[in-house]
TIRO-2110 file (N, C-alpha, C; in Angstrom, 1 decimal):
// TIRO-2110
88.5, 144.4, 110.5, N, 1, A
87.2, 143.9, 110.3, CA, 1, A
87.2, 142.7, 109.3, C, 1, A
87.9, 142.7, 108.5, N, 2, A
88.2, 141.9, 107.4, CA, 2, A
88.5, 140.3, 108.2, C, 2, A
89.6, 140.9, 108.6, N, 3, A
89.9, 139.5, 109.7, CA, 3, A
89.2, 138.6, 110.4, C, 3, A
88.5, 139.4, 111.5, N, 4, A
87.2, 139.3, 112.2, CA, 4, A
86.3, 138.4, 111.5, C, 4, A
85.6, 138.8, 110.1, N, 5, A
84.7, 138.3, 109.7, CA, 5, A
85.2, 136.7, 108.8, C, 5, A
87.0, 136.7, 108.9, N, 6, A
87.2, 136.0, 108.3, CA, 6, A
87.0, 134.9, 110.0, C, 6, A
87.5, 135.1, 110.4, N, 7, A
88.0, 133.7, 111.7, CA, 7, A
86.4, 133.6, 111.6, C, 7, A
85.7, 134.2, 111.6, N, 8, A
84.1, 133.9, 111.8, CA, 8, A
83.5, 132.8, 111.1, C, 8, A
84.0, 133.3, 109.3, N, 9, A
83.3, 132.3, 108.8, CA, 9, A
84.0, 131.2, 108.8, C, 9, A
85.2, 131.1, 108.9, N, 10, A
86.3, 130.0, 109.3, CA, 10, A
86.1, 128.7, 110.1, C, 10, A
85.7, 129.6, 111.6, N, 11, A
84.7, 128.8, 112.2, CA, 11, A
83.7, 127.9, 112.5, C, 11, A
82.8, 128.7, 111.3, N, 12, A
81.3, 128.4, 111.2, CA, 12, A
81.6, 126.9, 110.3, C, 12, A
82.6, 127.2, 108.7, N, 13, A
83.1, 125.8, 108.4, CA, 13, A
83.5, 125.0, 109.0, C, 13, A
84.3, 125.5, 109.8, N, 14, A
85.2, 124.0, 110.6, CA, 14, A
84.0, 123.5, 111.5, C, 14, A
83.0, 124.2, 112.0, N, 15, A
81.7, 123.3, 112.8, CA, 15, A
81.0, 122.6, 112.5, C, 15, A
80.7, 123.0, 110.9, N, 16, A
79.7, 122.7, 110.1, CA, 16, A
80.7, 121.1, 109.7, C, 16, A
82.0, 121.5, 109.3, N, 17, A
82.8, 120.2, 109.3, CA, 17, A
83.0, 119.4, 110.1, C, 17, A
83.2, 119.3, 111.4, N, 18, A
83.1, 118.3, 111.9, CA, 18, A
81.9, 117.9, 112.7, C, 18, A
80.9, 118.7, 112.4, N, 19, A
79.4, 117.5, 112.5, CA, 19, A
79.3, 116.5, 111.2, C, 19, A
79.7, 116.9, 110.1, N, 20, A
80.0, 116.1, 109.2, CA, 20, A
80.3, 114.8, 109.1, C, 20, A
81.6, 115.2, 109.4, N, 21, A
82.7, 114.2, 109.6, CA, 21, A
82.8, 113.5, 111.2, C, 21, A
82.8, 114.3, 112.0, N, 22, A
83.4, 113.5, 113.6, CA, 22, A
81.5, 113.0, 114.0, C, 22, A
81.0, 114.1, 114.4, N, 23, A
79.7, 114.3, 115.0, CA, 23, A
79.2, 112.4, 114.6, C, 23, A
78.4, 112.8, 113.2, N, 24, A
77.5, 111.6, 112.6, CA, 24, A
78.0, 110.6, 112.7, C, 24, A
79.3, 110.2, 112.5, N, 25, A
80.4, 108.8, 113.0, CA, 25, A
80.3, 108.2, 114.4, C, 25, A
80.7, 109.0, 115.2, N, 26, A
80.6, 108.8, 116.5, CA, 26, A
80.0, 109.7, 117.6, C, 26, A
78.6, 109.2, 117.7, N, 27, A
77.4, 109.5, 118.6, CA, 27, A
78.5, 110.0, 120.3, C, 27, A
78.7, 109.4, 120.2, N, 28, A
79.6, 109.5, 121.5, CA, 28, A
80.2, 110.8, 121.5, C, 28, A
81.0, 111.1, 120.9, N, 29, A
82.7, 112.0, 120.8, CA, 29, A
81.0, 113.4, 120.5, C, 29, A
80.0, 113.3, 119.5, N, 30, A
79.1, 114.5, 119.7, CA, 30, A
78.7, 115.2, 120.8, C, 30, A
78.9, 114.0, 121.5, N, 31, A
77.5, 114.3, 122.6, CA, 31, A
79.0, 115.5, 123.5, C, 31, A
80.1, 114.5, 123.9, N, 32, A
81.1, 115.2, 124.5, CA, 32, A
81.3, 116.4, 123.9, C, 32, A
81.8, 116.9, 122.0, N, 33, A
82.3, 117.6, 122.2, CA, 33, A
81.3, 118.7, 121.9, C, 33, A
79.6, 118.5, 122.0, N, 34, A
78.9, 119.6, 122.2, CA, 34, A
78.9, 120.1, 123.7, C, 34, A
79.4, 118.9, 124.6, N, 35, A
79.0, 119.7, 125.7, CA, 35, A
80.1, 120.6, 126.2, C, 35, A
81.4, 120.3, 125.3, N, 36, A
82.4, 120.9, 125.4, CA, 36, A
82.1, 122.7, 125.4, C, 36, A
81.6, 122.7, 124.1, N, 37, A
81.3, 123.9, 123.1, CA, 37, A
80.6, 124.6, 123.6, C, 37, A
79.1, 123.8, 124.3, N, 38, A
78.2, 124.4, 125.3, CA, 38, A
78.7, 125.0, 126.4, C, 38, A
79.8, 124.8, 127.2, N, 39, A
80.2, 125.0, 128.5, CA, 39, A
80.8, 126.3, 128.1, C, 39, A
81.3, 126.6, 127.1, N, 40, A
81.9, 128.1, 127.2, CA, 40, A
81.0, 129.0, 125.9, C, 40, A
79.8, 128.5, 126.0, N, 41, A
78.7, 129.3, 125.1, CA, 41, A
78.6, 131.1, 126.0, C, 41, A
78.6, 130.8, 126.9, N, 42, A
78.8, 132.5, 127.7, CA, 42, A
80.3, 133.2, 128.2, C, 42, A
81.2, 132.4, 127.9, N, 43, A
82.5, 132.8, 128.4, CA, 43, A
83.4, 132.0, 127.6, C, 43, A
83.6, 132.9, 126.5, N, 44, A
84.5, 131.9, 125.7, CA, 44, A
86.0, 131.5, 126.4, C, 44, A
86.5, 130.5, 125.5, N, 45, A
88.0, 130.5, 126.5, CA, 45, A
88.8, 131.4, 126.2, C, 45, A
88.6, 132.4, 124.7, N, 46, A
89.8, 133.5, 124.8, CA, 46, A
89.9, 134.5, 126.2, C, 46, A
88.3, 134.3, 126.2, N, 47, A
88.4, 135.3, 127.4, CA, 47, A
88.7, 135.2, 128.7, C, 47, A
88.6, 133.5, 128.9, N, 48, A
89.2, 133.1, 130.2, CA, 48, A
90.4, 132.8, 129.7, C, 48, A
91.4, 132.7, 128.6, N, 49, A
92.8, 133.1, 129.0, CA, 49, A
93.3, 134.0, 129.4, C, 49, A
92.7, 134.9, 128.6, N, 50, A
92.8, 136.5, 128.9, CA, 50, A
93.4, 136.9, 130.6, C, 50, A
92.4, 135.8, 131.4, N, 51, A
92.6, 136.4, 132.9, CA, 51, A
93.9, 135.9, 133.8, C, 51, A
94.5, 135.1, 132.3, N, 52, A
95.9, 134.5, 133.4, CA, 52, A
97.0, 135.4, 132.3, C, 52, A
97.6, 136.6, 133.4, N, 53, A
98.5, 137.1, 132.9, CA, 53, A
100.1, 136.5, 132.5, C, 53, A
100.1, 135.6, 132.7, N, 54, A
101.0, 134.6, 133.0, CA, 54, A
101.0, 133.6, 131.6, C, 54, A
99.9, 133.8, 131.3, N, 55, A
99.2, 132.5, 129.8, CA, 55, A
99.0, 132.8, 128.7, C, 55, A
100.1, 132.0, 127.6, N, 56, A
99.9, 132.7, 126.4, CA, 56, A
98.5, 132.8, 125.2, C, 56, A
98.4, 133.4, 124.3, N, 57, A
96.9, 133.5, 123.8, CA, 57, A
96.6, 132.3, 123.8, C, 57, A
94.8, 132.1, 124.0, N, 58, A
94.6, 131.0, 123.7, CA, 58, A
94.4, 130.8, 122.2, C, 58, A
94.7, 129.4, 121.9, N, 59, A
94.1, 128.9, 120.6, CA, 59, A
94.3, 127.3, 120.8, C, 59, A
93.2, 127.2, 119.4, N, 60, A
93.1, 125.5, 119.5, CA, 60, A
93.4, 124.7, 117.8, C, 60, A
93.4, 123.7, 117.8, N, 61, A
93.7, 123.5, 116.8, CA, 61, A
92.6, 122.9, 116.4, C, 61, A
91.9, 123.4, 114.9, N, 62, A
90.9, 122.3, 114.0, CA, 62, A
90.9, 120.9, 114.1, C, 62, A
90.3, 120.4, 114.4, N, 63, A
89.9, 118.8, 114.1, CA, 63, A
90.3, 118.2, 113.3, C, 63, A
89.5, 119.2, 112.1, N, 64, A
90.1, 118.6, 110.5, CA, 64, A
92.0, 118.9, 110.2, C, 64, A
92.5, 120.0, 111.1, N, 65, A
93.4, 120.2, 110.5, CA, 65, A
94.3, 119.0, 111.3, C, 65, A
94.0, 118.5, 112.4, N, 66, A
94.5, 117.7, 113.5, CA, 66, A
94.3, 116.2, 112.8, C, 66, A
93.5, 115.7, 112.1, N, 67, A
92.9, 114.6, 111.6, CA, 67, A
94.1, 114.5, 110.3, C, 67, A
94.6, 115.8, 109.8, N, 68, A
95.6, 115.8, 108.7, CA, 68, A
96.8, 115.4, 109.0, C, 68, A
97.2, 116.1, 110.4, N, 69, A
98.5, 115.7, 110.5, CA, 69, A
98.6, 114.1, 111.2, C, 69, A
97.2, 113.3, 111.8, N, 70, A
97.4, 112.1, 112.4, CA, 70, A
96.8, 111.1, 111.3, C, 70, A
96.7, 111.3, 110.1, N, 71, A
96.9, 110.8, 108.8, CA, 71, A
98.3, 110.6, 108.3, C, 71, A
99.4, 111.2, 108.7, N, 72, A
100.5, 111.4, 108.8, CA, 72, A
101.8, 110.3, 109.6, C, 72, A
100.9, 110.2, 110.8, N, 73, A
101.5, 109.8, 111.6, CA, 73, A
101.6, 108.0, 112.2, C, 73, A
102.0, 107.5, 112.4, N, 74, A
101.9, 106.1, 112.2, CA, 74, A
102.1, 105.7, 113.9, C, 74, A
100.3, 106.2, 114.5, N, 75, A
100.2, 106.0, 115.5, CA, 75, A
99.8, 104.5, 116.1, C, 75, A
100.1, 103.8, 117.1, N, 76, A
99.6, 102.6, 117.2, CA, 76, A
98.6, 103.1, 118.6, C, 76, A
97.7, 101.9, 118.3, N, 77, A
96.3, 101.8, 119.7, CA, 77, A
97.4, 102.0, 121.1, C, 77, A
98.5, 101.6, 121.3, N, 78, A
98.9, 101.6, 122.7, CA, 78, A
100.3, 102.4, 122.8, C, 78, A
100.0, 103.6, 122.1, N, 79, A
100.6, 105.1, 122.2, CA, 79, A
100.0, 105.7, 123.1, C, 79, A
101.0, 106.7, 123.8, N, 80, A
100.2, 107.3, 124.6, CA, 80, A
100.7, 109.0, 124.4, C, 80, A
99.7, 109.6, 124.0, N, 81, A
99.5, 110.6, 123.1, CA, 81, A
99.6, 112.1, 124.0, C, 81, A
100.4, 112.4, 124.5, N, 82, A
100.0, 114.0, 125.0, CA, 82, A
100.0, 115.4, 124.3, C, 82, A
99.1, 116.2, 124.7, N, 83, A
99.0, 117.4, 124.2, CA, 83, A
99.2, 118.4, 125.1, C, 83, A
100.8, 119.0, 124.5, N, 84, A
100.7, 120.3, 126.1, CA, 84, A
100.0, 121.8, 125.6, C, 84, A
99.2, 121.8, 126.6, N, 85, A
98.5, 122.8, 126.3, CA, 85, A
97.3, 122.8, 125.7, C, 85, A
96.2, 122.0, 126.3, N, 86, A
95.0, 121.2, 126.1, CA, 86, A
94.0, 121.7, 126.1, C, 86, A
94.1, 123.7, 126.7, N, 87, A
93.0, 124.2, 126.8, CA, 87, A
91.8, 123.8, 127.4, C, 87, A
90.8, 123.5, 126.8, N, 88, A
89.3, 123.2, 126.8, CA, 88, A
89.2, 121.6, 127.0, C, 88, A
90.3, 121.4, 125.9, N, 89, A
89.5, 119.6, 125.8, CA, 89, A
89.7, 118.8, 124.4, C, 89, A
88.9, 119.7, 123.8, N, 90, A
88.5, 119.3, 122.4, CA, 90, A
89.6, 118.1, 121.7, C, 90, A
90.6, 118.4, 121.7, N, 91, A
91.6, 118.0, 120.7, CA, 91, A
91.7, 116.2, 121.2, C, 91, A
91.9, 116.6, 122.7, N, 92, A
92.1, 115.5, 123.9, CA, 92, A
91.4, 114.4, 123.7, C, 92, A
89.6, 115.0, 123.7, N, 93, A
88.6, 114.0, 123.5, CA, 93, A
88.7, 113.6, 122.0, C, 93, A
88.7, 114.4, 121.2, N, 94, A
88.8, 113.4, 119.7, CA, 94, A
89.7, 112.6, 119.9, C, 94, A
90.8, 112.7, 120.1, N, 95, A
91.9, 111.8, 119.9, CA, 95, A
91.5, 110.3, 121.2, C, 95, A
91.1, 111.0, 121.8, N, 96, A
90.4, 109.5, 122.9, CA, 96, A
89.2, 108.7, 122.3, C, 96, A
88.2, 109.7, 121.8, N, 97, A
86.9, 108.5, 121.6, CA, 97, A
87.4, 108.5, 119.6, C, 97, A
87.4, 109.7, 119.3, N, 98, A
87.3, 109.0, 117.6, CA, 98, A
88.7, 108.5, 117.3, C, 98, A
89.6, 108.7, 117.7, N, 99, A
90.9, 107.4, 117.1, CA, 99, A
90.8, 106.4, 118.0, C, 99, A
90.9, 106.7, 119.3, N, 100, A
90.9, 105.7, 120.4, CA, 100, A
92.3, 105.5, 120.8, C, 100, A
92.7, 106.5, 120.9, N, 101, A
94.2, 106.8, 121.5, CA, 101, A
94.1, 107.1, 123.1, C, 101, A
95.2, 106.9, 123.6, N, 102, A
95.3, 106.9, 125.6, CA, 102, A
95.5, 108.3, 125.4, C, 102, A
95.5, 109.3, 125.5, N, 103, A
95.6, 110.6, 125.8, CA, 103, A
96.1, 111.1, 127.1, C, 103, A
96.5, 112.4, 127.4, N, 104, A
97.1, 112.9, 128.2, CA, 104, A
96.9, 114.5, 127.7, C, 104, A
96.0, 115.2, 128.6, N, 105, A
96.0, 116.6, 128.3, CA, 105, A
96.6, 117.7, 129.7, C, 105, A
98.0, 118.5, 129.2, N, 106, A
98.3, 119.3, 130.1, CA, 106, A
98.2, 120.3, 129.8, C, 106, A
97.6, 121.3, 130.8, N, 107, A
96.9, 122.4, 130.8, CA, 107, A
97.1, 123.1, 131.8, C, 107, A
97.7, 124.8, 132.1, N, 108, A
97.9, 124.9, 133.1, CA, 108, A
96.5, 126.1, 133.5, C, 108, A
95.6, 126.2, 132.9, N, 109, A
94.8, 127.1, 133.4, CA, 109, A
94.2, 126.1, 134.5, C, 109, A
93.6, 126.3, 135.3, N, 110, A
92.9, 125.1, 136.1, CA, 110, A
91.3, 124.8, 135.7, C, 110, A
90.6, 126.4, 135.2, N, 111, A
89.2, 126.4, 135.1, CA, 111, A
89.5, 125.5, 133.9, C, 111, A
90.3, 125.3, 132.8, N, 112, A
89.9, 124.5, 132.0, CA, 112, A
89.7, 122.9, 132.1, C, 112, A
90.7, 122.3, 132.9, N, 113, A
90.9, 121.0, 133.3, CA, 113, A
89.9, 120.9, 134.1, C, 113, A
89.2, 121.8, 135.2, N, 114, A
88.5, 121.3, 135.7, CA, 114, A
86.8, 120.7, 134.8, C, 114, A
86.4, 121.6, 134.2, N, 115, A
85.6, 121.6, 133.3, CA, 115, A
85.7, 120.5, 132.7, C, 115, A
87.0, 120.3, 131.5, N, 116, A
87.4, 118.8, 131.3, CA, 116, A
86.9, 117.2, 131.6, C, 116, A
87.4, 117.6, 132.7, N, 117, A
87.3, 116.4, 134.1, CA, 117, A
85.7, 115.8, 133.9, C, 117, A
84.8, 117.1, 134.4, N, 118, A
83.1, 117.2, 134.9, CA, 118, A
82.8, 116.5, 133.9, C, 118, A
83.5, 116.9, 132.4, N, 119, A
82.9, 116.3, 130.9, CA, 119, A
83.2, 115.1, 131.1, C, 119, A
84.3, 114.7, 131.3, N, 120, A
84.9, 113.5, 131.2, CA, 120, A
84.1, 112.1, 131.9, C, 120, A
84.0, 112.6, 133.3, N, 121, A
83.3, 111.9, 133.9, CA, 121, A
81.8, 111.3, 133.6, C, 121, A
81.3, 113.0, 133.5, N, 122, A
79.5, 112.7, 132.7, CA, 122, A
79.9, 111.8, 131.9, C, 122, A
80.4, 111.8, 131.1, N, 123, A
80.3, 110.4, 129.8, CA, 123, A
81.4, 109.2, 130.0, C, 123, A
82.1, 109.1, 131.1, N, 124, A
82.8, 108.1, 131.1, CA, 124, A
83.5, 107.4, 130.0, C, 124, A
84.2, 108.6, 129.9, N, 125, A
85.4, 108.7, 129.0, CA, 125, A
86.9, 108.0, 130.0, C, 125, A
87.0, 107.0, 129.5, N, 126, A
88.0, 106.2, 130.2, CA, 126, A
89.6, 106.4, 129.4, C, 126, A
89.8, 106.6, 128.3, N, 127, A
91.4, 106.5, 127.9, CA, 127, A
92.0, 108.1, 127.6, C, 127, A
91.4, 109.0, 128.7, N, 128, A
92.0, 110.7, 128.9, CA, 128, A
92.3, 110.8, 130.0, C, 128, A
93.1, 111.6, 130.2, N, 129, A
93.6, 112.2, 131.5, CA, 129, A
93.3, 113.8, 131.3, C, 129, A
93.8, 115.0, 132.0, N, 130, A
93.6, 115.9, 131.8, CA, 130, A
93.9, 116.3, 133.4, C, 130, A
95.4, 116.8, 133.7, N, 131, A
96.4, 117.5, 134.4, CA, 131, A
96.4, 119.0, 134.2, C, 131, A
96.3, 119.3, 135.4, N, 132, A
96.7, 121.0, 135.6, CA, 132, A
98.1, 121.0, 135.9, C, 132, A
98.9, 121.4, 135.2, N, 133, A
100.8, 121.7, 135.6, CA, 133, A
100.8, 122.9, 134.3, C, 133, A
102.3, 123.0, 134.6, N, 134, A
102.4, 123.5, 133.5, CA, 134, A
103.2, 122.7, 132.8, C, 134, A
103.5, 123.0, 130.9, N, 135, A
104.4, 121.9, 130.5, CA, 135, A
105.5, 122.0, 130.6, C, 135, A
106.3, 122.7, 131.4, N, 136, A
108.1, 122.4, 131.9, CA, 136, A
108.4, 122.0, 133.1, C, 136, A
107.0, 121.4, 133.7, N, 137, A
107.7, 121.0, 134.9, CA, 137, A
106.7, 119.7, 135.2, C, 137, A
105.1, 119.6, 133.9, N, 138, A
104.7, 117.8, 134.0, CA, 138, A
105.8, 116.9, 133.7, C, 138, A
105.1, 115.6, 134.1, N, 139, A
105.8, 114.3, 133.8, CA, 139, A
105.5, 114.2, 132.8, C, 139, A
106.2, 113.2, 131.7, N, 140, A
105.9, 112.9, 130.4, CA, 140, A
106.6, 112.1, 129.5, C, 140, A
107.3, 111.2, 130.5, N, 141, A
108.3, 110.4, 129.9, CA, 141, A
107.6, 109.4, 129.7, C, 141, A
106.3, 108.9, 129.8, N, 142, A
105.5, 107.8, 129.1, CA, 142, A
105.0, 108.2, 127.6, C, 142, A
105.3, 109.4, 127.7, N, 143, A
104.7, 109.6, 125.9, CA, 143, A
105.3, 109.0, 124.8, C, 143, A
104.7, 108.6, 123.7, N, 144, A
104.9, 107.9, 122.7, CA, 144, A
105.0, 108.7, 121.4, C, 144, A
103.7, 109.9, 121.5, N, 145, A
103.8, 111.2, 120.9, CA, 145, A
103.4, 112.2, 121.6, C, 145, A
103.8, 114.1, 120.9, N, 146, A
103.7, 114.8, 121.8, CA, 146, A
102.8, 115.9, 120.9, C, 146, A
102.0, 115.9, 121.1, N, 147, A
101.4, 117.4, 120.2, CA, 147, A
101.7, 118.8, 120.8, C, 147, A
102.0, 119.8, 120.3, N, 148, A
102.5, 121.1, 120.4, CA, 148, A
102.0, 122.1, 119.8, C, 148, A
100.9, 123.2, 119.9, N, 149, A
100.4, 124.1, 119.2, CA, 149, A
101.6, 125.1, 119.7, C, 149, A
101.6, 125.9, 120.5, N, 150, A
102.1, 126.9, 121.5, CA, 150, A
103.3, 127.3, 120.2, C, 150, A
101.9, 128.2, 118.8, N, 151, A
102.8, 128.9, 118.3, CA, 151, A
103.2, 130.2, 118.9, C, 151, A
102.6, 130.8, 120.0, N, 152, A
102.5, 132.3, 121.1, CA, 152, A
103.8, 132.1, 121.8, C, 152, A
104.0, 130.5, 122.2, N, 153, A
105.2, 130.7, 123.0, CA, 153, A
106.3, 131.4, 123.2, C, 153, A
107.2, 132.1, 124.1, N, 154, A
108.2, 133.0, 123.6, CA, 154, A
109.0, 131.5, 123.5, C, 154, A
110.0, 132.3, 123.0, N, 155, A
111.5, 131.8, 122.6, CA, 155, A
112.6, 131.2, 123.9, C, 155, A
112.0, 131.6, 124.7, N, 156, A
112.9, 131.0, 125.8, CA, 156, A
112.5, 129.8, 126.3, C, 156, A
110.6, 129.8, 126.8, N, 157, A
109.6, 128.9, 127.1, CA, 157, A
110.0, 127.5, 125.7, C, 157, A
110.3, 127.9, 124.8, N, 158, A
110.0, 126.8, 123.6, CA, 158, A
111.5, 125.9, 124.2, C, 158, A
113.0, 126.7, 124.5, N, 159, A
114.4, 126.5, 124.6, CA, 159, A
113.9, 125.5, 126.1, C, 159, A
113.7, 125.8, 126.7, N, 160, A
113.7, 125.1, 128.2, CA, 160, A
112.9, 123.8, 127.7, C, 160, A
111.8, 124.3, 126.9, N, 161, A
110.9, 122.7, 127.0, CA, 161, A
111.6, 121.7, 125.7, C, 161, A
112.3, 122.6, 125.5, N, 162, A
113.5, 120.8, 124.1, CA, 162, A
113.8, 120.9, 125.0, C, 162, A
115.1, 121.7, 125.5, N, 163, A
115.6, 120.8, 126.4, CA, 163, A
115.1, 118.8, 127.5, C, 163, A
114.2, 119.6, 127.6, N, 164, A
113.3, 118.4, 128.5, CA, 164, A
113.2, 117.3, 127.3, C, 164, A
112.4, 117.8, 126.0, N, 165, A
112.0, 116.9, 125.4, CA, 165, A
113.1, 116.0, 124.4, C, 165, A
114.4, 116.7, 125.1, N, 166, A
115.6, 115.9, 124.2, CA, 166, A
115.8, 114.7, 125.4, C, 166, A
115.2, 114.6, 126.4, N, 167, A
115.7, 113.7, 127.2, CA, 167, A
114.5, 112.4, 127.4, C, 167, A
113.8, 112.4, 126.2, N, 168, A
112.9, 111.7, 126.3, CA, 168, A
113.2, 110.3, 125.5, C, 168, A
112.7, 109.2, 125.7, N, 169, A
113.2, 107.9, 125.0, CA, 169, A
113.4, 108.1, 124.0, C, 169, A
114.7, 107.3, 122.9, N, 170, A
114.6, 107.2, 121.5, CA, 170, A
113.2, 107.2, 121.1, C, 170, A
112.8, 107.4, 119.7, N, 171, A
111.7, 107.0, 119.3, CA, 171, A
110.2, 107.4, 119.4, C, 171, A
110.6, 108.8, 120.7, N, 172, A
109.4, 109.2, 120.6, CA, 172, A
109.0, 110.7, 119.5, C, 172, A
107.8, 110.4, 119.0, N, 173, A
107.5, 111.7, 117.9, CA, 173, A
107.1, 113.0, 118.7, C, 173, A
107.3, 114.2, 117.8, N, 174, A
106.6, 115.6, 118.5, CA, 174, A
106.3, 116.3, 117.3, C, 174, A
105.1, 116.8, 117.5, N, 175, A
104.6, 117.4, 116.4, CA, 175, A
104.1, 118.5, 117.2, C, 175, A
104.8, 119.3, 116.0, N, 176, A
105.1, 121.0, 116.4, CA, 176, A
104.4, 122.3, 115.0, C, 176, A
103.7, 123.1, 115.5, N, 177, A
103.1, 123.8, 114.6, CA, 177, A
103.8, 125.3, 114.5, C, 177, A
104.3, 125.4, 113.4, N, 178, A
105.0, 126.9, 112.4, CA, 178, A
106.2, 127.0, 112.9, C, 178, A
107.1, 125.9, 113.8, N, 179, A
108.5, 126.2, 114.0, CA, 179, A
108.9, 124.8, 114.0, C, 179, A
110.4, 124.1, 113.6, N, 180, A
110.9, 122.8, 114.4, CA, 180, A
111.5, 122.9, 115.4, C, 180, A
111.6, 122.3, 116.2, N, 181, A
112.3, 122.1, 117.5, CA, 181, A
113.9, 122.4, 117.3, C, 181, A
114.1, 122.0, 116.2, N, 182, A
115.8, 121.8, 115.5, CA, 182, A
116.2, 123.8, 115.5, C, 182, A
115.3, 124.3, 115.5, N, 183, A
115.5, 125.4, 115.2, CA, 183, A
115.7, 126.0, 116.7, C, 183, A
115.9, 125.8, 117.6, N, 184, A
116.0, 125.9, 119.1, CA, 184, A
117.0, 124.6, 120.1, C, 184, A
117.7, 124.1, 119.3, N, 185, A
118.4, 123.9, 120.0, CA, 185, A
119.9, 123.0, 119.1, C, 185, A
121.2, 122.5, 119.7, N, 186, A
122.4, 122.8, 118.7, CA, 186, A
122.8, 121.4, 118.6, C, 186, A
122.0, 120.6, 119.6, N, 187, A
122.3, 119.0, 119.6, CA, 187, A
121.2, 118.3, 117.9, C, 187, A
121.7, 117.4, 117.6, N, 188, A
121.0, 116.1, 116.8, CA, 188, A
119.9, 115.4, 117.2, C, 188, A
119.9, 115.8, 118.5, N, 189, A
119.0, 114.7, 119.2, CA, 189, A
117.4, 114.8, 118.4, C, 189, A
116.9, 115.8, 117.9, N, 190, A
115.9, 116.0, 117.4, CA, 190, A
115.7, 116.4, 116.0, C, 190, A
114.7, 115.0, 115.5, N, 191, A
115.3, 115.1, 113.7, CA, 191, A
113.8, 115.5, 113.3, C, 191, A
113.5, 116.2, 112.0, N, 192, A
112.7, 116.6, 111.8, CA, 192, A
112.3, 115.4, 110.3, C, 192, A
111.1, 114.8, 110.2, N, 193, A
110.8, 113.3, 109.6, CA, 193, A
110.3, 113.8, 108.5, C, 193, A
109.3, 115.0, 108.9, N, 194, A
108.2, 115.2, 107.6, CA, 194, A
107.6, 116.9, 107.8, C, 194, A
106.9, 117.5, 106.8, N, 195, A
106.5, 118.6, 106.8, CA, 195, A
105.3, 118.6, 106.3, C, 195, A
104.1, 119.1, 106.7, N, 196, A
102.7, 119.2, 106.2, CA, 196, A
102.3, 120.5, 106.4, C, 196, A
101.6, 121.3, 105.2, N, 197, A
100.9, 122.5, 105.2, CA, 197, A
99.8, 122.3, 105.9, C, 197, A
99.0, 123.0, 106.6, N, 198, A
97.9, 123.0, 107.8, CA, 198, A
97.1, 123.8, 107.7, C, 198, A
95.7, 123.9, 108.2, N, 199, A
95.2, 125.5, 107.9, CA, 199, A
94.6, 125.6, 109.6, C, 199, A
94.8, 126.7, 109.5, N, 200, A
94.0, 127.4, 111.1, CA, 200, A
93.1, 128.8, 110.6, C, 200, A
93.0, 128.7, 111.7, N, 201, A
91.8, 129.9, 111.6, CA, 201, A
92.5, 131.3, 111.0, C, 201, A
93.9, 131.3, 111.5, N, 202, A
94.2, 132.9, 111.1, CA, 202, A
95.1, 132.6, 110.2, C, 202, A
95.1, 131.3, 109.4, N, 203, A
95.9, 131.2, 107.7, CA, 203, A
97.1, 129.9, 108.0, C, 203, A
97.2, 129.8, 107.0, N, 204, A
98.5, 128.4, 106.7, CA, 204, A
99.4, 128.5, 107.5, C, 204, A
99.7, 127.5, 107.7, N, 205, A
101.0, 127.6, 108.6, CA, 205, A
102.2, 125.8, 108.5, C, 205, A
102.7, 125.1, 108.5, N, 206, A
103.6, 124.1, 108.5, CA, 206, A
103.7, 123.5, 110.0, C, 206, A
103.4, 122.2, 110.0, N, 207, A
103.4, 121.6, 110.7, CA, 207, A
104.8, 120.6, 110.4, C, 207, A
105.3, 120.3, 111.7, N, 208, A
106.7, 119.1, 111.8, CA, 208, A
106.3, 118.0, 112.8, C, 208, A
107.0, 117.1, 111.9, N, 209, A
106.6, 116.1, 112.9, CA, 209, A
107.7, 115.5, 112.5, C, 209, A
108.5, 115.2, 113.9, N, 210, A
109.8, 114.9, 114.4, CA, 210, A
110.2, 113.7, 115.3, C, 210, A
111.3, 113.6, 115.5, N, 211, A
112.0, 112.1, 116.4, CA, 211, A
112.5, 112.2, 117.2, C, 211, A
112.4, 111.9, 118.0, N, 212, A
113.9, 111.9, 119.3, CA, 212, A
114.9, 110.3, 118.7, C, 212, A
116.2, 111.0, 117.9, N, 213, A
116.9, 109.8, 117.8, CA, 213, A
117.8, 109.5, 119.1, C, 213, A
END
């Protein structure tokens, strides 16, 4: 119960935060990410992950906590930013309308991409994508950076996708939440650059953000 009431009020801040912060700044990225919020006002998306047995829990990452680690990061306008495992949207569209980054969201539920898309279009959100695959078998050798929540992931799913992501250009970043990549696999090819404490809904956790040398 304890818990419960904690992700609740947890919540309620991080919303109350980024009308604050994202909402009043940019009229735009509001209007998107209420209709975001709106669209699963009767079906949340825990519960439409729930229905793919196949899919690990859902979760998403804070805005504010996402805004911490891309304070971090020394992203340029013509990066092209993917996030595997994009869920709903949210993360996808901040990083498109309030940084103004090219984005790339892979997602393998399909209700969610689809939904995505409908948003996307209604507002004519031009520098997102938003792909149904799954991430070990999308394309992604145009990324410049890679965002990674999939703390649920098992241990094998994490081993198969470095592999992939050790074969990506020098120089591209991955930012990975409560594990490094280094810890999964026996090559160099993946250096870990920096470490940031982060907050999520169910407590602290360490974020990496890493290199392909």
């Amino acid at each position: 119960m304890k818990t419960f009431l904690w992700v609740r009020y947890f919540n309620a801040k991080d919303l109350l935060r980024t009308i604050w912060r994202y909402w009043l700044k940019k009229p735009k990225f509001a209007l998107v990410d209420l209709t975001v919020l709106l669209s699963y006002f009767f079906k949340s998306p825990y519960t439409i992950g729930r229905q793919y047995k196949d899919s690990e829990p859902y979760g998403e990452t804070p805005l504010k906590t996402l805004d911490d680690i891309i304070a971090r990061c020394p992203i340029k306008q013509d990066d092209v930013v993917y996030e595997l495992g994009s869920g709903r949207g949210r993360a996808c569209f901040w990083l498109a309308l309030y940084k103004g980054f090219k984005t790339v969201g892979i997602e393998y539920i399909p209700q969610f991409v689809e939904s995505a898309k409908r948003i996307q279009k209604l507002y004519n959100v031009e520098n997102v994508q938003f792909r149904t695959q799954d991430i070990l078998e999308a394309d992604i050798q145009d990324a410049s950076w890679i965002y990674l929540f999939g703390s649920a992931l098992p241990d094998e799913t994490i081993m198969a996708l470095t592999e992939r992501l050790e074969k990506l250009r020098p120089g591209t970043k991955i930012i990975t939440i409560s594990y490094p990549l280094t810890a999964y696999t026996k090559h160099d090819i993946i250096v870990v650059k920096e470490t940031l404490e982060v907050e999520f809904a169910w407590g602290t956790t360490t974020a990496y953000i890493q290199s392909i040398e």
